[in-house]
C-alpha positions as CSV (number, residue, x, y, z in Angstrom):
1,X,-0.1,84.0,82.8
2,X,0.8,87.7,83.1
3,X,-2.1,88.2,85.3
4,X,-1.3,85.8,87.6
5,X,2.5,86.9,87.8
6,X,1.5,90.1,88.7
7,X,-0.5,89.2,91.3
8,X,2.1,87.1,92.9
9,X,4.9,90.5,92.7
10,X,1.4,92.4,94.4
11,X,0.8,89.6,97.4
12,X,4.7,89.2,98.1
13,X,5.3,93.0,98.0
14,X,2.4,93.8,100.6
15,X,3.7,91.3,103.1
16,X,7.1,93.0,102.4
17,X,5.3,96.5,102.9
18,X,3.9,95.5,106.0
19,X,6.8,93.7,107.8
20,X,9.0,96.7,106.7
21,X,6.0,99.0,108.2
22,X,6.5,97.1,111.4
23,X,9.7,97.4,111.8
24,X,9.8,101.0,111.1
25,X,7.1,101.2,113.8
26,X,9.7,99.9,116.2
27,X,12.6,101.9,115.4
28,X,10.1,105.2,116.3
29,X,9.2,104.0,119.3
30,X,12.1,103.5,121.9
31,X,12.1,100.1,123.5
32,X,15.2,98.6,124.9
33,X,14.8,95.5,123.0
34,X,14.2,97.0,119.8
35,X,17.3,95.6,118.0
36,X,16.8,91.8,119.2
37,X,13.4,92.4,117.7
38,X,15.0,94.2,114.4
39,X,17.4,91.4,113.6
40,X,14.2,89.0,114.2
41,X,12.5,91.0,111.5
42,X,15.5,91.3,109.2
43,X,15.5,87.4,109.4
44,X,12.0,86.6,108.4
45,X,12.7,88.9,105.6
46,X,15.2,87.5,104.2
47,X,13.9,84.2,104.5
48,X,10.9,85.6,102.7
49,X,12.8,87.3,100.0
50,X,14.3,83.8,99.9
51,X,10.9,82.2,98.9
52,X,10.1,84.7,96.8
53,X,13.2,84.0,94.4
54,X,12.6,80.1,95.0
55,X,8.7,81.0,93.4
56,X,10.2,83.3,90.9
57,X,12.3,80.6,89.7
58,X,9.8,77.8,89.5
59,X,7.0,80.8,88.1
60,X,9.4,81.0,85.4
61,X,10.6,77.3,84.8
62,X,6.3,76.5,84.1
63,X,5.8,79.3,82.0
64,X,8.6,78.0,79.5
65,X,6.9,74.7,80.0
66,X,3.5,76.3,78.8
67,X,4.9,78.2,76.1
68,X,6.6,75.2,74.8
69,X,3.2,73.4,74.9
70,X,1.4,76.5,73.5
71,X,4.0,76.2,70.3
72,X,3.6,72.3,69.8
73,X,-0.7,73.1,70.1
74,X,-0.4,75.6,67.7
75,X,1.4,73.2,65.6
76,X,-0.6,71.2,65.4
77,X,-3.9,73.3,65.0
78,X,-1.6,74.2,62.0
79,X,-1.5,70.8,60.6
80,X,-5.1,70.2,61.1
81,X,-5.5,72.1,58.4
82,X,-3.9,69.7,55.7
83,X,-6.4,67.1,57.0
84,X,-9.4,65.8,55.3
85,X,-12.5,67.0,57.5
86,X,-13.2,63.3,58.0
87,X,-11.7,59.9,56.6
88,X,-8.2,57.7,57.1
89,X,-4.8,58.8,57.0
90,X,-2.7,55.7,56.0
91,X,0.8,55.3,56.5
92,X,3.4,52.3,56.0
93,X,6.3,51.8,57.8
94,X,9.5,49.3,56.8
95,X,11.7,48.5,60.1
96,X,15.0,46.3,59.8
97,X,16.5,44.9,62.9
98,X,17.8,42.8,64.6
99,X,15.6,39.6,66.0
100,X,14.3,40.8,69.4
101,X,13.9,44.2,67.7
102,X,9.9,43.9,67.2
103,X,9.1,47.0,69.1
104,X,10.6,49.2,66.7
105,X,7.0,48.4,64.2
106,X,5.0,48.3,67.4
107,X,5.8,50.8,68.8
108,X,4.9,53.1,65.4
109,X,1.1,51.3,65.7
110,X,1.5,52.6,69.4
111,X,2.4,56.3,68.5
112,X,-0.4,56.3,66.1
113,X,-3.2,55.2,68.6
114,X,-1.8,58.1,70.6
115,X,-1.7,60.6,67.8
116,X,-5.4,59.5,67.3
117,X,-6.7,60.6,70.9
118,X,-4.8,63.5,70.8
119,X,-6.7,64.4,67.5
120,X,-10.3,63.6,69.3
121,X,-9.9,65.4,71.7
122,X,-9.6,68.0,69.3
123,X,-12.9,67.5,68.0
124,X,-11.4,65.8,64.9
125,X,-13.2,63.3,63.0
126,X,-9.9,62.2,61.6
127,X,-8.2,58.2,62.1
128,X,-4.7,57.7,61.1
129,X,-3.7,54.1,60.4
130,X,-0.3,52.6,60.2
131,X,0.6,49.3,58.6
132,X,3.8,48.7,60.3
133,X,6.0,45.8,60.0
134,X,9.1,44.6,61.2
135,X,11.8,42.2,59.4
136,X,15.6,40.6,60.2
137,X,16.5,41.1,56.4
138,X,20.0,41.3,55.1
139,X,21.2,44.6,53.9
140,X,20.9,43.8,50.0
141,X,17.7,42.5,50.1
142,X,16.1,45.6,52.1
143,X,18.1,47.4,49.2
144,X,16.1,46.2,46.5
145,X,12.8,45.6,48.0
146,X,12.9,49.3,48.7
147,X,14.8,50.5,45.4
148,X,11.7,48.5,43.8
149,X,9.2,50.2,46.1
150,X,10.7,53.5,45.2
151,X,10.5,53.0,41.5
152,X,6.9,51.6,41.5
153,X,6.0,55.3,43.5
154,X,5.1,52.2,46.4
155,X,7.8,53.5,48.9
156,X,6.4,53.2,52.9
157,X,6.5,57.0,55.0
158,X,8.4,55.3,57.4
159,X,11.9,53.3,57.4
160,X,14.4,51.8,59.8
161,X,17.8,50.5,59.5
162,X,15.9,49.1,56.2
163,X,19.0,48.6,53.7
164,X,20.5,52.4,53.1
165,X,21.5,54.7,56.0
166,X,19.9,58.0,56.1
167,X,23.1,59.4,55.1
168,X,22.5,57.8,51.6
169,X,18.6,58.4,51.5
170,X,19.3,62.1,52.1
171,X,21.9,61.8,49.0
172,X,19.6,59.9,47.3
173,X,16.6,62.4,47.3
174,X,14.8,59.9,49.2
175,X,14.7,61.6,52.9
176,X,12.6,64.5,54.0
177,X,14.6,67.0,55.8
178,X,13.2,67.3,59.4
179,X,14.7,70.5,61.0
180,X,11.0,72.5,60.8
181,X,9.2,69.3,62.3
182,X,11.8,69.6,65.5
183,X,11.8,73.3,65.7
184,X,7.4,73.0,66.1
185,X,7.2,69.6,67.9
186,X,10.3,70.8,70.2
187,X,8.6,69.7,73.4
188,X,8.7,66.1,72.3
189,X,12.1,65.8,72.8
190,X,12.6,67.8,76.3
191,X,14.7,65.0,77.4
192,X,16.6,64.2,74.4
193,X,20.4,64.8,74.7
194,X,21.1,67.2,71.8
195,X,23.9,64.6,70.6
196,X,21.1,62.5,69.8
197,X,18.6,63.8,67.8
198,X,20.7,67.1,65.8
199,X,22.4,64.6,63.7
200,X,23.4,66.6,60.7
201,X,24.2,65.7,57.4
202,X,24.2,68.9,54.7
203,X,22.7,71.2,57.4
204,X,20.1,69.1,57.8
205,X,18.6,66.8,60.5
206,X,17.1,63.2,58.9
207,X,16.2,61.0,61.6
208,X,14.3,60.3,65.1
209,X,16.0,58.4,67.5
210,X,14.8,55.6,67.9
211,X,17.3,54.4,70.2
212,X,21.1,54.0,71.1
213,X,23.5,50.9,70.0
214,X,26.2,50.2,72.2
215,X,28.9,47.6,71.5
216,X,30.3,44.8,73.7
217,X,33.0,42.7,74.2
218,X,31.6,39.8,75.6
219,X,33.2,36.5,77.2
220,X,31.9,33.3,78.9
221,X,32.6,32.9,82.3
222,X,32.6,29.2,82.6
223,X,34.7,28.9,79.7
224,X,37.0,30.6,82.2
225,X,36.1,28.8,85.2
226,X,37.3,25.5,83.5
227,X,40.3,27.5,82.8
228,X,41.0,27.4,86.6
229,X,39.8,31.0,87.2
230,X,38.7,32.2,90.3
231,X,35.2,34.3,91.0
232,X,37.3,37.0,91.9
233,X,39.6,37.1,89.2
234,X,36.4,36.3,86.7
235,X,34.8,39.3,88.0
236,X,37.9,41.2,87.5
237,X,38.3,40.9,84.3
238,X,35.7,43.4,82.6
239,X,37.2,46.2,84.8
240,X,40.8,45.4,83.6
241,X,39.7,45.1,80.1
242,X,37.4,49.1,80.1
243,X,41.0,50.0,82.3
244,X,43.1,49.0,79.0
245,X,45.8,47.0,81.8
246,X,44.2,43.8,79.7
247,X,44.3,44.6,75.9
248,X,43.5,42.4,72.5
249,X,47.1,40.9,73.0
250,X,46.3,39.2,76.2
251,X,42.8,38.4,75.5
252,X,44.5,36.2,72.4
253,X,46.8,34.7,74.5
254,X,43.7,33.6,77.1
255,X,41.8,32.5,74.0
256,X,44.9,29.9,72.8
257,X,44.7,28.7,76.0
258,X,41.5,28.0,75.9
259,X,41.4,26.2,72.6
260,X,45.0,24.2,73.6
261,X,43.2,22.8,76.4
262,X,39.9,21.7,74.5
263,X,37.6,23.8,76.0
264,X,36.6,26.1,72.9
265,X,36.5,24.9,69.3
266,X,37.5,28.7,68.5
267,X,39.1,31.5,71.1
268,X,37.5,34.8,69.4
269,X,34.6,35.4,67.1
270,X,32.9,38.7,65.5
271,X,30.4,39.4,63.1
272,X,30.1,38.4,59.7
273,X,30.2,41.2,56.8
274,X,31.0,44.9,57.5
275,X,29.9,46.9,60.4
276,X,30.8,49.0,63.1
277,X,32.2,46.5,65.7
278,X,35.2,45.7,62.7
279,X,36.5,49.0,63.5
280,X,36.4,49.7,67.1
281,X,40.0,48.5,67.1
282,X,41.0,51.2,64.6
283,X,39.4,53.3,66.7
284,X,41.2,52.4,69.6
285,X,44.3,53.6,68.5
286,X,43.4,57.0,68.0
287,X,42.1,56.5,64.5
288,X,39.4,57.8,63.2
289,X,37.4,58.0,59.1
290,X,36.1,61.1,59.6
291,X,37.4,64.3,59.9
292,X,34.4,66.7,61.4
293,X,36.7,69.5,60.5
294,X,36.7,69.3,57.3
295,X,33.7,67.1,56.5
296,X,36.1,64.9,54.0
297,X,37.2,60.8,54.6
298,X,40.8,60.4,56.8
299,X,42.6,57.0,57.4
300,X,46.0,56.8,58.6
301,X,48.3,54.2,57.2
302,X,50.4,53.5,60.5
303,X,47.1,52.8,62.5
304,X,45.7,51.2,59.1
305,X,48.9,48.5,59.7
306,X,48.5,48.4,63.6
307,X,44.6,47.7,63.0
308,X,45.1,44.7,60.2
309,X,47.9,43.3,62.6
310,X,45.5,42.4,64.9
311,X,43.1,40.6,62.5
312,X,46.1,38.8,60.9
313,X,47.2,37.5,64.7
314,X,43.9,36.3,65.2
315,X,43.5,34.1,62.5
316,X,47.0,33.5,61.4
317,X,49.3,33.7,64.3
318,X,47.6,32.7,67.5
319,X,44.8,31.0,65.1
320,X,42.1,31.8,67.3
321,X,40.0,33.1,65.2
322,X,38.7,31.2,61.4
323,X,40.2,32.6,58.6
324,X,37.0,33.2,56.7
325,X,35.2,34.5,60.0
326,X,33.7,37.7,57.9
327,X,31.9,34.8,55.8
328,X,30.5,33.1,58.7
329,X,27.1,32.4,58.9
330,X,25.2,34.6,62.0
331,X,23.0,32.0,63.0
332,X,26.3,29.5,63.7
333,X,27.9,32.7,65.0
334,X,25.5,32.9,68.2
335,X,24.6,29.4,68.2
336,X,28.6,28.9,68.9
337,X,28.9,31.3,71.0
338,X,25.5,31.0,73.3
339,X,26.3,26.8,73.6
340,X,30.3,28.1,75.0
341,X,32.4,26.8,72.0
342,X,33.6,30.2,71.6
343,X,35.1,32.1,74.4
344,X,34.9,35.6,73.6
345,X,32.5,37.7,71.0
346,X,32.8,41.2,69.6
347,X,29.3,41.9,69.6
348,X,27.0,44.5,70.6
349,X,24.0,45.2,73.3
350,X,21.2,44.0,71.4
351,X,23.1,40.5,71.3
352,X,22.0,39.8,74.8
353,X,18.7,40.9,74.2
354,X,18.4,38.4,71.0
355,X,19.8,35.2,72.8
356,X,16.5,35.8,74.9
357,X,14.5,36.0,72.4
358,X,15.9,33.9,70.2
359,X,16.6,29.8,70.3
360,X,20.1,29.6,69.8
361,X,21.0,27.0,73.2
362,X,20.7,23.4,72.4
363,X,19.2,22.3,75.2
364,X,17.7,25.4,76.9
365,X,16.4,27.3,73.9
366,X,16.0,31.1,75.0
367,X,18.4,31.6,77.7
368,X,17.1,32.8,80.9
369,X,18.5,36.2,82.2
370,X,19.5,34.0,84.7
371,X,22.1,32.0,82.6
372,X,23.1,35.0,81.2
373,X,24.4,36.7,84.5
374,X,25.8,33.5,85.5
375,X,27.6,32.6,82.6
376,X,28.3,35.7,80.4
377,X,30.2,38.7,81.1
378,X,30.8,41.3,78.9
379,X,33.0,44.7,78.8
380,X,34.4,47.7,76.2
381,X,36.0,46.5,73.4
382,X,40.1,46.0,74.5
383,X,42.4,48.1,73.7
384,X,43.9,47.0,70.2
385,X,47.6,46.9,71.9
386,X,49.0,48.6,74.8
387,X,48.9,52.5,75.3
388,X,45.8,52.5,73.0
389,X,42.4,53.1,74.5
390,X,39.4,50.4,75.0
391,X,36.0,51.7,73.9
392,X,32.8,51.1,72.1
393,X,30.5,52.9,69.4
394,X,27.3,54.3,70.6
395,X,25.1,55.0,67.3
396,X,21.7,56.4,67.4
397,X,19.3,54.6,65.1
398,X,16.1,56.9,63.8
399,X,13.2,56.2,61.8
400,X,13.4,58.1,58.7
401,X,10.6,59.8,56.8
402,X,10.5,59.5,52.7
403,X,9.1,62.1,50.5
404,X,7.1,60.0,48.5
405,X,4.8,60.1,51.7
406,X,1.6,62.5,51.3
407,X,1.7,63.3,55.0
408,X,5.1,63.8,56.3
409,X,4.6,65.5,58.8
410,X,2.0,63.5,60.3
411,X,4.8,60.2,59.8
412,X,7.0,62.3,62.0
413,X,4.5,63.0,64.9
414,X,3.5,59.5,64.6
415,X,7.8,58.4,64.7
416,X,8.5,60.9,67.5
417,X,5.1,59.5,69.4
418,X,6.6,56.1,69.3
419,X,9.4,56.9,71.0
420,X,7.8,58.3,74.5
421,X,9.2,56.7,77.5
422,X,7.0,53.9,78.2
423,X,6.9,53.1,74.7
424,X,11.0,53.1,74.3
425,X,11.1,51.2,77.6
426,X,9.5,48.0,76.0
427,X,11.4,48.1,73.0
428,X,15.1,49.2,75.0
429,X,14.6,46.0,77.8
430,X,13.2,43.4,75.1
431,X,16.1,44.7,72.8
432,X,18.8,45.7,74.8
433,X,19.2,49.0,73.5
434,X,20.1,52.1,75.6
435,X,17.4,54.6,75.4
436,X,17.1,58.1,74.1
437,X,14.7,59.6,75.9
438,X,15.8,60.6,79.7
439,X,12.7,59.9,81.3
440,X,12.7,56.0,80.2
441,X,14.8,55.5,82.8
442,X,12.0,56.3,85.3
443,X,9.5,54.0,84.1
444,X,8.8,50.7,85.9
445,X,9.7,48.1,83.2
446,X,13.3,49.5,82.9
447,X,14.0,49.8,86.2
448,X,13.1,46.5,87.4
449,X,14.6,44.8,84.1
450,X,17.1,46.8,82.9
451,X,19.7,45.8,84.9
452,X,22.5,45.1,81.7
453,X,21.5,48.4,80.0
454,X,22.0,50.4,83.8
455,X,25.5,48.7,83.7
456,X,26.2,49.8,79.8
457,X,25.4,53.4,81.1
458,X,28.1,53.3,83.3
459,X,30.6,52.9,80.4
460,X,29.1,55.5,77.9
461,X,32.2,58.0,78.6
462,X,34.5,55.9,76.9
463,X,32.5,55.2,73.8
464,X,33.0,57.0,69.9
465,X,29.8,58.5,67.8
466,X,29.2,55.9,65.3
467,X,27.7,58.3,63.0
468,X,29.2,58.7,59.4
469,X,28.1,61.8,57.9
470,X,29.5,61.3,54.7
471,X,28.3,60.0,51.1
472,X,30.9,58.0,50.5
473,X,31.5,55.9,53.8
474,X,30.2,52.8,52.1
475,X,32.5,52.4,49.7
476,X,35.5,53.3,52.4
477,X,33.5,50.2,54.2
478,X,33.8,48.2,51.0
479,X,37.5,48.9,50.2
480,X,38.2,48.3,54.3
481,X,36.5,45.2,54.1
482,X,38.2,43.7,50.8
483,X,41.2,44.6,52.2
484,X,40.4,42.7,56.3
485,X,38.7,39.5,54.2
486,X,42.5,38.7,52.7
487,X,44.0,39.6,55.6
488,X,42.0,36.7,57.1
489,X,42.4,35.0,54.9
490,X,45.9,34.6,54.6
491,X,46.1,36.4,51.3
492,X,48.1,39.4,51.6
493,X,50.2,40.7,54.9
494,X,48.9,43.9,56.4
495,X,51.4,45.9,54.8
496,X,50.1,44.8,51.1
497,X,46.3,45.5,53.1
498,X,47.7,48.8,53.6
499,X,48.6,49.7,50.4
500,X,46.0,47.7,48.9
501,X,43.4,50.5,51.0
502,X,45.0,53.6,50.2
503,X,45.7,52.7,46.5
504,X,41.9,52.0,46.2
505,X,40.8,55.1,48.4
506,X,43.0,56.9,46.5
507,X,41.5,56.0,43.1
508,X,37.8,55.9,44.0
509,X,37.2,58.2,47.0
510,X,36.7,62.2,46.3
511,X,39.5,64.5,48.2
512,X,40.1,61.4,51.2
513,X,42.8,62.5,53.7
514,X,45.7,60.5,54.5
515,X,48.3,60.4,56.9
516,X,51.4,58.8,57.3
């Protein structure tokens, strides 16, 4: 490479020597046109000192390129080393998910094959061989199948979204720390927003993205059609919604109306159990759990009151929304919802993905993307009341690598592998999940069907990190949840939900912070 840049500098300076020669030439030699022909020279100089820079800079941009190549090579000459000379390297792999999710397992036999041709054409008699699999388990059950696995010295490499968050597997012991993989295997994530993949949790990085989960407010459009709305004012109503001029308030006073004129068997739905689409609203006002400052728990008890308000006008006052909602089951959830007895859903992006994939219309089955544009529309979440902000979490989900595994660092080349553009493509269009690699975006299957994920992408500067870096975020999510379930239910007011949080968080949760 140094040979080569020096013989660049040698060519450019003797076409600089010699137009400099000429032009000295003409100054010796009196002509009475000399200084049109000076300024002609000067000109073509500068445009070639122009070039030059322009080669400079490009010389320069390829030979980071190659040096970042040259360190992943070394790598992974490096890691040849802990290889058998010949023979299988088995790996396992546990993926949770959603139902149109599949890719995330696939896509792990995919990196693999790829690992494997780059490792013959390194002369290596060496196979590695996944067993990859992919399941729409509830939370406690991936729990305890793993917990089991664990115990029994059976644990996979590999795990996604499979029961605990990498948070708790780090606390547990259970994660391998992944900051020397990223620093070696750097050029793997080129085009990886920083935000994405440095996720840090006690200086430590414990995950690769896998992709990105945005979530949506979504609503039927000939729910509102029947309502006597008009195309334009249909159309209308995402952008007044990610404006904030329409907030929660009016969106339960459009759902009443919906349900008093027996269009909807229920105005508002959202998911059942904890998770991250319960508190967007609290987030909406300015609230947060969090405190990066710190690295310690927050809640604040005025946005606490403001944020079980709402739930308690869903279901209690405006009564558009069932009082044990959080109970519900999911499959009634989106079978209500895709078959319009439900006019508006706080959901998330993969949603639209799963309805399909997935056979929740009575009559059509999947729905077509067709249907879909014609009859759903979807938005931020609304701002919980005015003068607070409508938004949406984006969360990155990674695999995670567990140090029972013998070959860790070949379960993270085969886990970032998966995730290369054309890979993440299948699995970001078929799941409607934003991607995490830049150069997804380029490639053919996402631009000609990712037409719902292009307009999410639009709304990303309005969205809150979803990430939780703290050890004790599930039980905050527990106490929350106990607290939203009898607020629901009619049990308590949010003022006794307040109290009933901050007495608990109090009691249970190491040095929380909380405000007024």
């Amino acid at each position: 490479m140094a040979e080569k840049r020096a013989s660049i500098y040698a060519i450019v300076a003797l076409i600089i020597g010699l137009l400099i020669g000429a032009a000295i030439g003409y100054i010796i030699k009196p002509a009475p046109s000399i200084s049109a022909e000076l300024e002609e020279l000067k000109s073509k100089y500068n445009e070639l000192s122009s070039k030059y820079s322009e080669l400079e800079s490009k010389y320069s941009e390829l030979e980071s390129k190659y040096n970042e190549i040259e360190k992943s090579y070394n790598a992974l000459k490096s890691l040849i080393g802990t290889f058998p000379k010949e023979g299988v390297i088995k790996l396992k792999a546990w993926c949770g998910g959603a139902p149109a999710e599949g890719y995330r397992a696939k896509n792990l036999e995919r990196g693999a094959e790829l690992l494997n041709k780059i490792l013959k054409s390194l002369g290596l008699n060496v196979k590695v061989e996944i067993e990859a699999t992919f399941e729409h388990v509830p939370r406690d059950a991936a729990r305890s199948r793993l917990m089991a696995a664990w115990e029994a010295k059976e644990a996979p490499d590999i795990v996604i979204d499979y029961g605990y968050s990498a948070v708790e597997l780090a606390d547990m012991g259970w994660a391998v720390p992944l900051d020397e993989y990223y620093e070696k295997y750097s050029v793997l994530f080129a085009d990886v927003p920083r935000s994405m993949w440095e996720l840090r949790y006690n200086g430590h990085i414990w995950t690769i993205p896998q992709d990105a989960a945005m979530h949506v407010f979504y609503f039927r459009k000939d729910v509102l059609r029947k309502m006597g709305w008009s195309e334009e004012e249909i159309n209308a109503l995402a952008a007044k919604i990610n404006n904030g001029e329409t907030t929660f308030e009016d969106i339960m006073k459009i759902a009443k109306e919906a349900m008093d004129k027996g269009l909807v068997e229920w105005g508002i739905y959202h998911r059942k159990g904890p998770g991250g689409s319960l508190w967007i609203p609290y987030y909406s006002l300015g609230g947060k759990f969090y405190d990066p400052e710190t690295g310690k728990l927050t809640i604040s008890k005025s946005k606490l009151l403001d944020y079980f308000t709402l739930f308690y006008k869903m279901t209690q006052v405006y009564k558009v929304t069932p009082p044990t909602m959080i109970a519900t089951d999911w499959r009634k959830i989106h079978t209500d919802f895709v078959n319009g007895r439900v006019l508006f859903w706080m959901g998330g992006s993969w949603h639209w993905g799963e309805w399909q994939r997935v056979e929740y219309h009575e009559t059509l089955g999947k729905l077509t993307p067709e249907y879909a544009w014609e009859n759903i529309g979807f938005s931020l979440y609304p701002a919980t009341k005015p003068g607070a902000n409508p938004g949406a979490f984006v969360g990155p989900h990674g695999y995670v690598i567990l140090s029972q595994s013998k070959y860790p660092e070949v379960a993270f080349l085969v886990a970032a592998l998966a995730t290369t553009p054309e890979f993440e493509a299948d699995h970001c269009v078929e799941g409607a999940r934003l991607p995490t690699h830049a150069g997804t975006r380029g490639v053919s299957k996402f631009v000609e069907q990712g037409k719902f994920l292009a307009e999410l992408s639009k709304l990303t500067d309005k969205t809150w990190a979803e990430w939780m870096p703290h050890s004790e975020w599930s039980k905050l999510v527990e106490i929350l949840t106990e607290a939203l379930t009898k607020v629901e239910a009619g049990e308590i007011s949010p003022q006794d939900a307040v109290d009933l949080v901050v007495s608990r968080a109090k009691a249970e949760i190491t040095n929380i912070i909380i405000t007024d």
